[in-house]
C-alpha positions in Angstrom: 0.0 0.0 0.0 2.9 2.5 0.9 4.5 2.3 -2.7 1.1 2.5 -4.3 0.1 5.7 -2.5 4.3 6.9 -2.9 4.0 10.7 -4.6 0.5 10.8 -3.7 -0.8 14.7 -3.2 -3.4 16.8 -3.1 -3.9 19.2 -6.6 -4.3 22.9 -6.4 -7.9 22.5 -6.7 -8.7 21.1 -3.7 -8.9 23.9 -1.2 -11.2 25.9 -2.9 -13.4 22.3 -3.4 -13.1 21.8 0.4 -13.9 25.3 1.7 -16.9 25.1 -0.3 -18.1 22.2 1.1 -17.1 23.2 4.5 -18.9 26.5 4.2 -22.2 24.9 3.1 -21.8 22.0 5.8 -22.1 25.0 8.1 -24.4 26.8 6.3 -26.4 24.0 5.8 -26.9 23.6 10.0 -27.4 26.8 10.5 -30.3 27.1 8.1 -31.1 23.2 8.1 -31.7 23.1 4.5 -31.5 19.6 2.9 -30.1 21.1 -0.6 -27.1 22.4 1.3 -26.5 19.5 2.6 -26.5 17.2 -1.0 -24.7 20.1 -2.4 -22.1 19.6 0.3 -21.9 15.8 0.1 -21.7 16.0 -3.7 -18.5 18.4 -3.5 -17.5 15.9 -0.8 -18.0 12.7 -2.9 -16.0 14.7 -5.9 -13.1 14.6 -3.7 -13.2 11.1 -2.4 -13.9 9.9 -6.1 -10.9 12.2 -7.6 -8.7 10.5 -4.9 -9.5 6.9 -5.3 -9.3 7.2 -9.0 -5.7 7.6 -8.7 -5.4 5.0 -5.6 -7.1 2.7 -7.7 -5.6 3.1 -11.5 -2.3 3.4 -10.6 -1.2 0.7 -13.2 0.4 2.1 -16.3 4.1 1.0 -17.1 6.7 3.8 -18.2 9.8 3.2 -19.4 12.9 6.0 -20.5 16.0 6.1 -22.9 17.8 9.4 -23.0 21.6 9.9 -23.8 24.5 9.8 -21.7 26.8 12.4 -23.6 25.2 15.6 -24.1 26.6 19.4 -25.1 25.7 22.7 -24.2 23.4 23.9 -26.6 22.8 20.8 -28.7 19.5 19.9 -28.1 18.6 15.6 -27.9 15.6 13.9 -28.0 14.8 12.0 -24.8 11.9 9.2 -25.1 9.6 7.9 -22.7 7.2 4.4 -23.5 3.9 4.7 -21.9 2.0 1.1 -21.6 -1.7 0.5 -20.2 -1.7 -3.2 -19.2 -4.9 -3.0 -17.3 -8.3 -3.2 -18.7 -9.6 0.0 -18.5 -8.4 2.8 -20.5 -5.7 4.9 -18.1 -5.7 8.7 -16.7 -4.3 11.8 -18.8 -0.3 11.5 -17.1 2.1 14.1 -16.9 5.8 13.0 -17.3 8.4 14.9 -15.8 12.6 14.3 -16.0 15.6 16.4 -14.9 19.2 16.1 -14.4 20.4 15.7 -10.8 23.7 17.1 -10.3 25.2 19.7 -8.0 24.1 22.9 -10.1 21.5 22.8 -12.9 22.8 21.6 -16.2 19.7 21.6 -17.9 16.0 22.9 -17.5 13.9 20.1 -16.2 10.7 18.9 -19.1 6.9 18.3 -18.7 5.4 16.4 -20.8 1.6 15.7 -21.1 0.4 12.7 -22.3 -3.5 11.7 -23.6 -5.0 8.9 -21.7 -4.2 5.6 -23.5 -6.8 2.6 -24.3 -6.4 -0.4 -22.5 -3.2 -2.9 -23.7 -1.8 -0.2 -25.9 1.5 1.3 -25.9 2.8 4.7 -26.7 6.2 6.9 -26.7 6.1 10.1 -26.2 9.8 12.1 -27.1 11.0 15.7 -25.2 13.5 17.7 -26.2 16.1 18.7 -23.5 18.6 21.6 -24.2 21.6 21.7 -21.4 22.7 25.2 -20.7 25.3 24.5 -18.6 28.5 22.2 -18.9 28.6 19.7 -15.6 28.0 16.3 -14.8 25.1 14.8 -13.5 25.4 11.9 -11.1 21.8 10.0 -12.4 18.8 11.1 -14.1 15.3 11.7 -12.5 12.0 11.3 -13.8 8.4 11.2 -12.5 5.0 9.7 -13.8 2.1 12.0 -12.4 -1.3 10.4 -12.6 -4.0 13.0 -12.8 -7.0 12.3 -10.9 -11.2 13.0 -11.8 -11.5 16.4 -12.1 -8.0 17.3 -11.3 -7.7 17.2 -7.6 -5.6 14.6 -6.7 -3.0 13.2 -8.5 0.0 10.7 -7.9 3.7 10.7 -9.1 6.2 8.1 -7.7 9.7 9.3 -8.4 12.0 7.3 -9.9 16.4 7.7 -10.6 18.0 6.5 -13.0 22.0 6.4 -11.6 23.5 6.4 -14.5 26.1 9.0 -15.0 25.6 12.2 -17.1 28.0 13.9 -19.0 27.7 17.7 -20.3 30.4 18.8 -23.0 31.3 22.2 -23.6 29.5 24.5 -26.4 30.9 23.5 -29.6 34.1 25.7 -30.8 36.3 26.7 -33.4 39.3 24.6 -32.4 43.3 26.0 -31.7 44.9 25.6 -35.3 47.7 23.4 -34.6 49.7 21.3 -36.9 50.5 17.7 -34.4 52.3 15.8 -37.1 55.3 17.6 -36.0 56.1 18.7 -39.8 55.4 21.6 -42.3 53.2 21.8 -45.0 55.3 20.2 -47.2 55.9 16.9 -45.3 59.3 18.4 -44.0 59.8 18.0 -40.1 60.1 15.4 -37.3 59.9 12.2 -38.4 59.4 8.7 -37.3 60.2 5.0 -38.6 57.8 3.7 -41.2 57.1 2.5 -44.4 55.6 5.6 -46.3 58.0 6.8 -49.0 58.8 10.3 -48.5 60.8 11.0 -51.2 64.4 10.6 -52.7 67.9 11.8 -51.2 71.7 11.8 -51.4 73.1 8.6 -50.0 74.6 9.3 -46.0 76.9 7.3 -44.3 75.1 4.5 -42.2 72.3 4.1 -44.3 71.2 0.0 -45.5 72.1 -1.2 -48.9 68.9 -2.2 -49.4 67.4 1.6 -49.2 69.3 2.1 -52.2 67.6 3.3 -54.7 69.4 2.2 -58.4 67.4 3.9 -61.2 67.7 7.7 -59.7 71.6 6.5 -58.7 72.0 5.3 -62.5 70.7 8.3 -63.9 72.4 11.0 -61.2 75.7 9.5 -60.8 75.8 9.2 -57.3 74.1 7.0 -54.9 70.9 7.9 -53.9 68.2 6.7 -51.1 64.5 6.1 -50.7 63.7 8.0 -47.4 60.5 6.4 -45.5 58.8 7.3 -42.5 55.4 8.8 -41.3 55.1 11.9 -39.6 55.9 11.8 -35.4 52.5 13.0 -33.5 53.4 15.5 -31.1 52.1 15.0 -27.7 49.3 17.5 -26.5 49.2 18.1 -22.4 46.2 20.2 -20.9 46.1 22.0 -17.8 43.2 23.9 -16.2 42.8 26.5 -13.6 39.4 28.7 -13.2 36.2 28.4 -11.9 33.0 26.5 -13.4 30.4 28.8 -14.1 32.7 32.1 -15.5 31.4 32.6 -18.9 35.2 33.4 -20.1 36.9 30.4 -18.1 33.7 28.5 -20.0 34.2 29.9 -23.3 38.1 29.0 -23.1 37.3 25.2 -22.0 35.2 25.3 -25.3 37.9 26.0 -27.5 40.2 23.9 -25.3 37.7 21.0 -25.9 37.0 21.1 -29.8 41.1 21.3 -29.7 41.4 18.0 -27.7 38.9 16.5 -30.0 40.4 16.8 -33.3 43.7 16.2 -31.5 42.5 12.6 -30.5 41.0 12.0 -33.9 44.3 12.8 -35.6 45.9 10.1 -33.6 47.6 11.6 -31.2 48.5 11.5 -27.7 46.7 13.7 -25.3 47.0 14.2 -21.7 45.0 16.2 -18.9 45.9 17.7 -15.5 43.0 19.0 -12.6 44.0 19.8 -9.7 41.0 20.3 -7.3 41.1 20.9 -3.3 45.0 19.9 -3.3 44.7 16.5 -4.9 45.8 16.4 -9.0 43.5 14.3 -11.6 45.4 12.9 -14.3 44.6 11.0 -17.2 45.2 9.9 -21.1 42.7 10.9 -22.8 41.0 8.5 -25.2 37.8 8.8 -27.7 35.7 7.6 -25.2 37.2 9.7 -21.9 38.7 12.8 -23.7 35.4 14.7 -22.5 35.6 13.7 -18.8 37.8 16.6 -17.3 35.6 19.3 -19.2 32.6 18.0 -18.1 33.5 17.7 -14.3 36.2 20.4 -13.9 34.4 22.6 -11.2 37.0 24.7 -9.5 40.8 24.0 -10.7 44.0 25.5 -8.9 47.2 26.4 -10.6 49.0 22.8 -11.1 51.5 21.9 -8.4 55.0 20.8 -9.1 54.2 17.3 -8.9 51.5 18.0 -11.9 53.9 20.0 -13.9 56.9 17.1 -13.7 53.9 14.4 -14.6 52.8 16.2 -17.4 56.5 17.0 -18.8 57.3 13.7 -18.4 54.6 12.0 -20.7 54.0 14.8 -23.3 58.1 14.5 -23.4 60.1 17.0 -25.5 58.7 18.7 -29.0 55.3 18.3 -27.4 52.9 21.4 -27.0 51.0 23.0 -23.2 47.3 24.0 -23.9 46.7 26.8 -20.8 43.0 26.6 -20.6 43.3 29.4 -17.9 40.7 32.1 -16.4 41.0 35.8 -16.5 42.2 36.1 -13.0 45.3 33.8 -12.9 47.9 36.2 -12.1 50.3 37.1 -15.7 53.5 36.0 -13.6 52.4 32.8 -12.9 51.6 32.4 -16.6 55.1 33.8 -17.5 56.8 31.1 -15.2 55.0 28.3 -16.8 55.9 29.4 -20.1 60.1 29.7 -19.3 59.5 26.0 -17.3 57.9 24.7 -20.7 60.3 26.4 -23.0 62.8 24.9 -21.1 61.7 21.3 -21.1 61.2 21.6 -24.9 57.4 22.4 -25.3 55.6 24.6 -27.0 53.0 26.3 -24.6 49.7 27.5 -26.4 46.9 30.1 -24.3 44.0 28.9 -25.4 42.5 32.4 -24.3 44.5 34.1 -27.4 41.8 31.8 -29.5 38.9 32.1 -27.2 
């Protein structure tokens, strides 16, 4: 009986039903009128009906699919299936879902659905829009039962705990060039099979690399130089505050960098530090959105974070500062001399945001 009656509540149109009956109740002993009284018991018998009809016809079965991955801005379809396995045809229902996470991410929907005939199913979509970049630890929904004549109804919450993940805006990403050449092909290089061209023969290199024809026709000995092009590394550090519309706008462009970066193949790394304690990570095509989604408040990187970073994004590699407004210039200044230093190539992804 508890988790039939759980959500159950009273609809704003009961107070005004029930001082009307309790006013002619009185009016009706004062005066001892018998149509006062059947007026009262009739508003009286509206309310008792209005609440057993949704005591009583609870029964309809609703299931929910919505995304995990989401983006500010982007709007995605969420989908709800409504079944009526009982034999009577069911009440109107309103169906309600929202994100739960520690600030809103997204503005929650209502849906209204018709009532639906007895053994037939339906699915009802809603648009959701997130506003806000965040994670959201599950997903809540409700099915609200309307009662007769609106004055009762019943809506059993339900959570889905399945995490929630909200991606920065889309953005123009940082052009960067992560083959580690020039637009010619020229640049680093690492061992591979692609022919990249011909050259003069140099001490140390195999016989069998030799290439004959252009050495007939030349005179001297020349080479066929293979290789593919050597992916730079790409680390990522953050410091700002979730919620500044410029430290947001930055993690955009930061983002959409990450993104092509990963899809070019190459080797991309991450560093939050949060409340004293550093998060690091590789990130992949399935995890390269995780620290933009849940980066909240991010300090300046200690030196523990800086020597990790350095030592897997390694020399020729680049630094993408997705810094606020308020980290102090010098700060920035000493990062850049510690990175030049080590080899890296430090890029402020506020000078493209």
């Amino acid at each position: 009986m508890r988790r039939r009656l759980a959500g159950f509540r009273a609809g704003r149109p009961l107070q005004p039903v029930l001082s009307a009956a309790a006013t002619l109740v009185v009016l009706a002993v004062l005066t001892r009128s018998v149509w006062l009284q059947v007026v009262a018991c009739g508003l009286l018998g509206l309310v008792l009906a209005s609440a057993l009809s949704v005591v009583l016809d609870n029964g309809c079965e609703v299931t929910l699919r919505h995304p995990n991955d989401l983006v500010v801005g982007a709007p995605v379809d969420i989908c709800f299936t409504v079944e009526n396995p009982g034999l009577r045809r069911s009440r109107p229902l309103l169906l309600r879902y929202e994100l739960v996470a520690a600030r809103p991410l997204a503005p929650a929907v209502t849906v209204y659905v018709d009532p639906i005939p007895a053994g037939q199913r339906v699915e009802v979509r809603a648009t959701v829009t997130p506003d806000a970049r965040g994670e959201a630890t599950a997903a809540r929904w409700s099915v609200a039962q309307l009662g007769a004549f609106g004055l009762f109804s019943i809506a059993p919450v339900r959570t889905l705990d399945r995490r929630v993940l909200v991606a920065p805006a889309p953005a123009a990403p940082v052009p960067l060039r992560l083959d580690g050449g020039s637009p010619d092909g020229d640049g680093a290089m690492r061992t591979g099979f692609d022919v990249r061209g011909v050259r003069e023969w140099r001490p140390g290199d195999p016989a069998r690399h030799v290439h004959w024809r252009a050495s007939a026709r030349t005179g001297e000995l020349r080479v066929l130089e293979r290789g593919e092009p050597s992916h730079g590394a790409l680390g990522v550090f953050f410091v700002g505050r979730a919620g500044d519309p410029r430290f947001e706008s930055v993690l955009a462009v930061a983002a959409a960098t990450v993104r092509q970066a990963v899809d070019e193949g190459a080797d991309c790394y991450a560093w939050v530090e949060q409340s004293g304690a550093g998060c690091f990570g590789r990130l992949t095509p399935t995890s390269m959105m995780l620290p933009f989604a849940r980066v909240e408040t991010a300090e300046p990187p200690s030196p523990k974070g800086f020597s990790h970073m350095l030592e897997h994004v390694g020399d020729g590699g680049r630094l993408l500062l997705a810094f606020a407004d308020d980290v102090p210039a010098g700060w920035v200044a000493q990062v850049r001399d510690f990175a030049a230093s080590s080899g890296l190539e430090v890029v402020d992804v506020r000078d493209f945001a």
